[in-house]
Every structure is written in C-alpha cells, then in structure tokens.
N, C-alpha and C positions, 0 to 999 in steps of 0.2 A: 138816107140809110134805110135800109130793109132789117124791119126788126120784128122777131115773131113773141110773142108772150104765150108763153105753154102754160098750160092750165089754168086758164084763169076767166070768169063769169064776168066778172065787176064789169070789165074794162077800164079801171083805175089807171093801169098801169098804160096799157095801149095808149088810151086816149091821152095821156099824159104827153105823150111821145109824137101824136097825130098831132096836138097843139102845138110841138115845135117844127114842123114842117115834116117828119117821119114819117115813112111808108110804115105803118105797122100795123098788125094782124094777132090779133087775139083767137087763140084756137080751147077749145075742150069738149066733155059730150052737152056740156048743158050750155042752153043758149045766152048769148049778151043780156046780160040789164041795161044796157044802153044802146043805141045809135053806134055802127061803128064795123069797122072792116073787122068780124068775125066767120070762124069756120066751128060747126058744130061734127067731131069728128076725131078721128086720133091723132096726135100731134106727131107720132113717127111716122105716120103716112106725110103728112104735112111736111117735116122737114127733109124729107125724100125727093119732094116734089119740088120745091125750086130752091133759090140759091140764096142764103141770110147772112144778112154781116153782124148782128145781133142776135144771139136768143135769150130773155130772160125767163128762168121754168120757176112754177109752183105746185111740184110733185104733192099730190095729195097725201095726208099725214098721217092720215087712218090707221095705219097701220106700221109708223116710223117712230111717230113723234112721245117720246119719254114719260109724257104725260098720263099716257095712254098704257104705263108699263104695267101696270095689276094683272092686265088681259094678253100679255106676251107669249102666255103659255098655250093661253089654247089656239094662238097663231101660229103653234109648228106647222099646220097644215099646208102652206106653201104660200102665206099669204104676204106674210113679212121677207120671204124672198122674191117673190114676183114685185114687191115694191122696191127691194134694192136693186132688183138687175132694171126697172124703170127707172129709176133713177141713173143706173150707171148706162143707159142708153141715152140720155138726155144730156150727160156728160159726155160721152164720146159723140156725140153728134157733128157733123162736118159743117161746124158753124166757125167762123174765127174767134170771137168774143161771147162768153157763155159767163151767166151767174144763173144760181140755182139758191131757193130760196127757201128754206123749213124750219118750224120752232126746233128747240133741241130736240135732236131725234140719235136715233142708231146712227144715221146717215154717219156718223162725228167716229164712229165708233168699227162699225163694218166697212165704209169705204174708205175716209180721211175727216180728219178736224176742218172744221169751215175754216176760212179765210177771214171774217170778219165775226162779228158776233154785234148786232144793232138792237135799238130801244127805240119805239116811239116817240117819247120823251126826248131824243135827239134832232128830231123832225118836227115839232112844233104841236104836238100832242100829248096833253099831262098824264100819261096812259103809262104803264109796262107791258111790253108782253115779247119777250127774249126772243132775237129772230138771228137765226146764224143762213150767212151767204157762204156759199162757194162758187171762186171766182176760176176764170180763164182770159187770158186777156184784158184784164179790166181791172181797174185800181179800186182800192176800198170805198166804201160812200165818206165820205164827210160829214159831220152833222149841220143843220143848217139852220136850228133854230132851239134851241136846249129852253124847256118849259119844267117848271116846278110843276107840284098836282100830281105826283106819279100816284094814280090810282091802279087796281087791278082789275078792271073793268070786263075785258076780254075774260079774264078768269073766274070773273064773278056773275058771269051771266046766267041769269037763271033757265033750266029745261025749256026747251020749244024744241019745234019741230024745225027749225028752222035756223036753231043755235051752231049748227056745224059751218051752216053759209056766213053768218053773222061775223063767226070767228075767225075765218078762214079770208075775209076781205081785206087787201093791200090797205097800208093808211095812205090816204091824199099826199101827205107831208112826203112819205118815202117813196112813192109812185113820182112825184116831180121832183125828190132829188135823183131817182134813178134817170129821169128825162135828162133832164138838167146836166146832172155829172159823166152819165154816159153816152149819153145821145151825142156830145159836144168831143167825146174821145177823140182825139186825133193821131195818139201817141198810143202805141200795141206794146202793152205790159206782159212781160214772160213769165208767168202766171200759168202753171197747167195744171193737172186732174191727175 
C-alpha cells in the first residue's frame, strides 16, 4: 500500500508502516529525525503528484488547537483561517482512505466533530493527552493496551525551545496501532468528510 504521512518530522508513524512492508512517505517543511523515505516540502504539492491509497495528516495546531484559545483574538488576521481551509484541503484530497489527526481544536467546531476521540493511555502509555481523529474510509483505532499512570506529561512540560516539537510527536503505541489496524484495511468503511 502507498501511504503518505502529512505533516509529520518524527517519522513515528511512517516508519511504523515501512516495518510492515508499506511503501510510505513522510512529507513536511522540516526534515526526518530518522532514516526514511521523506520529502522536505508541501504536502499539497505532494499529494498532486502521485497516486495514495492512504493519507494520514498532522495539520499543525498552532493556530487550531483549544488550548491555545486565550490568543484566538489576535488570530482574526487570517491565520486561523488559512489553517482551516489547510485542513479542509487535506480532507478533500483524492486519497481513498484519509485520517486526520489534532488535539481538540476548532477543527470539531468550524468543519465537523472527529470521528473518534483517542488517549494514550489506550496505546500502552500511562500518559493523557486528548487526540480527536477524523476518519474517511477507515474504521476507529482500537485500543491495544489500556495502562494505569494517566499522567499529564505532555501538558506539563516545562518551556524550551523545543517544547512545541516535543509535544507535537505521534506516541510509538498509536503510530503501530495506526500501522497495525490500518495498514491490514481490507474492507473500505463509508466514512466521509
């Protein structure tokens, strides 16, 4: 299967997918942390250019994600709308099977409610930290290893320079159930956007 991972550095999720025998490709502007079929670059130019039976996207949150609402105001500038019409580009993308991946955000509220709404903590990490999917084609994740320890870890990390990368990286646990439960798809879920 041809599987593209939009937005994403780690390659968590890529590599995940390459270890089950998957052609995948991890695209963004910033380059791989790892070894690995990456494209350093725009992912709409990317999805233009050849043909994917998977995309899983991690629209950046900067300017989405709920957390973030104190500062809502001085984003009338056009900023929180160039992140929704990215998004709803990434959603009609001419992919078959599409999940789209953001802590609570507006996304829930300007475009449509996620489809699932996931924990760490279901994935085999004693962690919180609220991740709502929107799906196409594609069934909910599963949990695949439910751990006590719900810490707030992600939430509690202290300032760096560095803290936005920190928090923004896939966990291992949900990268190989995304592999795992989707990658093995056989059956097209009527699922749309």
């Amino acid at each position: 299967m041809r599987v593209l991972i939009a937005c994403e550095y780690s390659g968590r999720v890529r590599d995940a997918f390459t270890e089950r025998g998957h052609n995948a490709v991890s695209v963004d502007y910033l380059p791989s942390e790892t070894e690995g079929k990456h494209i350093e670059g725009d992912v709409l130019d990317v999805i233009k250019s050849q043909k994917w039976d998977l995309m899983i996207a991690f629209p950046p949150c900067t300017h989405l994600a709920v957390s973030g609402a104190r500062w809502f105001k001085e984003k009338q500038d056009g900023r929180q709308q160039q992140a929704l019409q990215f998004v709803r580009d990434l959603m009609d993308a001419p992919i078959e099977s599409i999940a789209i991946e953001n802590p609570v955000s507006i996304i829930s509220s300007r475009i449509r409610k996620p489809d699932q709404i996931i924990q760490p903590w279901e994935f085999g990490h004693g962690e919180t930290k609220k991740t709502c999917i929107w799906l196409k084609n594609l069934p909910p994740l599963m949990p695949t290893k439910i751990v006590t320890g719900r810490e707030q870890r992600v939430w509690k990390m202290p300032p760096s320079a560095d803290r936005w990368k920190e928090r923004s990286k896939t966990y291992q646990g949900i990268a190989d159930a995304m592999a795992d439960q989707w990658g093995s798809n056989n059956k097209v879920f009527q699922m749309s956007f």
